[in-house]
C-alpha positions as CSV (number, residue, x, y, z in Angstrom):
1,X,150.7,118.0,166.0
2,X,148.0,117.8,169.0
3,X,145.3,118.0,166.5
4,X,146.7,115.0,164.6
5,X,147.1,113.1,167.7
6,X,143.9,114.2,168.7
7,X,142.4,112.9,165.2
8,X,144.0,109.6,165.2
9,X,142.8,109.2,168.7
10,X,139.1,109.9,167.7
11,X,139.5,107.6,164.9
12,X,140.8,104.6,167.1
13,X,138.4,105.5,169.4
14,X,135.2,105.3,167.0
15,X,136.5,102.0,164.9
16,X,137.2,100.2,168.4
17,X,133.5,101.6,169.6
18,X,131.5,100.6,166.0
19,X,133.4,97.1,166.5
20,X,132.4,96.3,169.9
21,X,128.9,96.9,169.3
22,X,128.9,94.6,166.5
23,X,130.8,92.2,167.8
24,X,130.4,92.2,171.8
25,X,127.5,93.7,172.8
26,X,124.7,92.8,170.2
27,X,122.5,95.6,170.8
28,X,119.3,93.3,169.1
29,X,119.6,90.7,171.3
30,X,119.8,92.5,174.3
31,X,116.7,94.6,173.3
32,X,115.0,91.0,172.6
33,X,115.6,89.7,175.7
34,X,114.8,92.9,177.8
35,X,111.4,93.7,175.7
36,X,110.2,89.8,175.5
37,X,106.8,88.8,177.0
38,X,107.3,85.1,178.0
39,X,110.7,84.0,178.7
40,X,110.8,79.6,178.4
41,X,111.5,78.5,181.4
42,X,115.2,76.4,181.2
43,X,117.8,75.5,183.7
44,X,120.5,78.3,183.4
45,X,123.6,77.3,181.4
46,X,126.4,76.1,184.2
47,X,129.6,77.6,184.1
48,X,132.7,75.0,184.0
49,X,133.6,76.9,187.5
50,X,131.0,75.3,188.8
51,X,131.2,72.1,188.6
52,X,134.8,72.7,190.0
53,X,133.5,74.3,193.0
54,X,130.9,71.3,193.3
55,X,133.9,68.9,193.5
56,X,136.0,70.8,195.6
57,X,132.9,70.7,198.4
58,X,132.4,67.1,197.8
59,X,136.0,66.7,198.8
60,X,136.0,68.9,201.6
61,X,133.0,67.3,202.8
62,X,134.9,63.7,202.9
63,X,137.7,65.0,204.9
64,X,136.8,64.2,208.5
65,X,137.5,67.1,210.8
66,X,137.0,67.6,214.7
67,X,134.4,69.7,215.5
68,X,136.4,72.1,217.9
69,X,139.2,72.5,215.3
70,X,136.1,73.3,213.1
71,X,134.5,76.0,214.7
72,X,138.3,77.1,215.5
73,X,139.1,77.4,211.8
74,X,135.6,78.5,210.7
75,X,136.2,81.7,212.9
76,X,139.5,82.2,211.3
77,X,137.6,81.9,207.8
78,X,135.0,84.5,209.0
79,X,137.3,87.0,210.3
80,X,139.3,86.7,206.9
81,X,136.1,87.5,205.1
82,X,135.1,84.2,204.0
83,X,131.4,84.0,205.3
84,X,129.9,81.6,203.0
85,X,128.3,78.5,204.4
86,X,130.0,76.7,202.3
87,X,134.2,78.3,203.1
88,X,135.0,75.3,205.4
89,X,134.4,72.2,202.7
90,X,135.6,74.8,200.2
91,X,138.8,75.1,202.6
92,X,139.2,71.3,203.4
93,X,138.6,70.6,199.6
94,X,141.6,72.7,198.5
95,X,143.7,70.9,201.1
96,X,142.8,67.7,199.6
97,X,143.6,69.5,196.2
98,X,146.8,70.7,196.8
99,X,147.5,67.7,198.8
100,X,147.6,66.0,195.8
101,X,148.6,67.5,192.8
102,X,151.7,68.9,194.6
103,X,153.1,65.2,195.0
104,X,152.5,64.4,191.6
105,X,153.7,67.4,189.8
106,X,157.2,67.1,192.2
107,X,157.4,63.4,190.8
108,X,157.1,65.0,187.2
109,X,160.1,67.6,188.4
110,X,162.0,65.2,189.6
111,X,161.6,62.3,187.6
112,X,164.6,63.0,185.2
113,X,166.9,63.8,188.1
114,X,169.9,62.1,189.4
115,X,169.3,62.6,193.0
116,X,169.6,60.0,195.9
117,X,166.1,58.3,195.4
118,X,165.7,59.6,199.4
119,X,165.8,63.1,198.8
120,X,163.4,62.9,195.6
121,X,160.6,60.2,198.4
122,X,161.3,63.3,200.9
123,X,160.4,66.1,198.4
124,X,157.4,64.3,197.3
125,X,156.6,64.0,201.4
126,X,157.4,67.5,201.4
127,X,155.3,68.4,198.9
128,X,152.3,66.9,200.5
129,X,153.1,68.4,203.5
130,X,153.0,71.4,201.9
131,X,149.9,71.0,200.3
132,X,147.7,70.0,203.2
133,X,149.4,71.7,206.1
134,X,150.4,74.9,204.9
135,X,147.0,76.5,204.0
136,X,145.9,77.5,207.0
137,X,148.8,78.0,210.0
């Protein structure tokens, strides 16, 4: 029984092996890129995460902050290990974020409800609250 297992796990382990190589690690290519003489100099392909990052620090840059809550907050960021020069927009861009796609997905939730109309205005308020203010206390 333990050489059977131990068969079928060799087999597994060889088909799963042959397919990656064909399929994920392309052995050729990486030997052509490593062995070639004159690489054509082109702007690196950007990752979609990118430009999200890029729009999250334009956003954080727009948000007008006081400088000594600034340098408050910035030493909050450092000591949580954020030490990028770049983590307070990155913070204050999220804010903005949250601050608005909270609202708007509590209108979707509560758009088919039959609640007071005040309590759905005061979850949306809520919501927005939350989004901005609750990041960083």
């Amino acid at each position: 029984m333990l050489l059977v297992a131990a068969l079928v796990f060799v087999l597994v382990v060889g088909i799963l092996a042959t397919l990656g190589l064909q399929l994920w690690v392309r052995p050729k290519a990486a030997i052509d890129r490593v062995t070639a003489v004159a690489v054509e100099a082109s702007a690196p392909p950007s990752h979609p995460s990118l430009a999200w990052r890029d729009l999250v620090n334009k956003l954080g840059a727009l948000v007008p902050s006081a400088p000594k809550d600034s340098t408050v907050m910035l030493r909050r960021l450092i000591r949580a290990g954020f030490r990028g020069t770049n983590a307070l927009k990155m913070l204050y861009g999220s804010k903005v974020i949250l601050a608005l796609v909270l609202p708007i997905l509590m209108l979707v939730l509560t758009a088919q409800s039959d609640a007071d109309p005040n309590r759905r205005l005061l979850l949306v308020v809520g919501a927005f609250a939350a989004g901005f203010f609750g990041p960083n206390e």
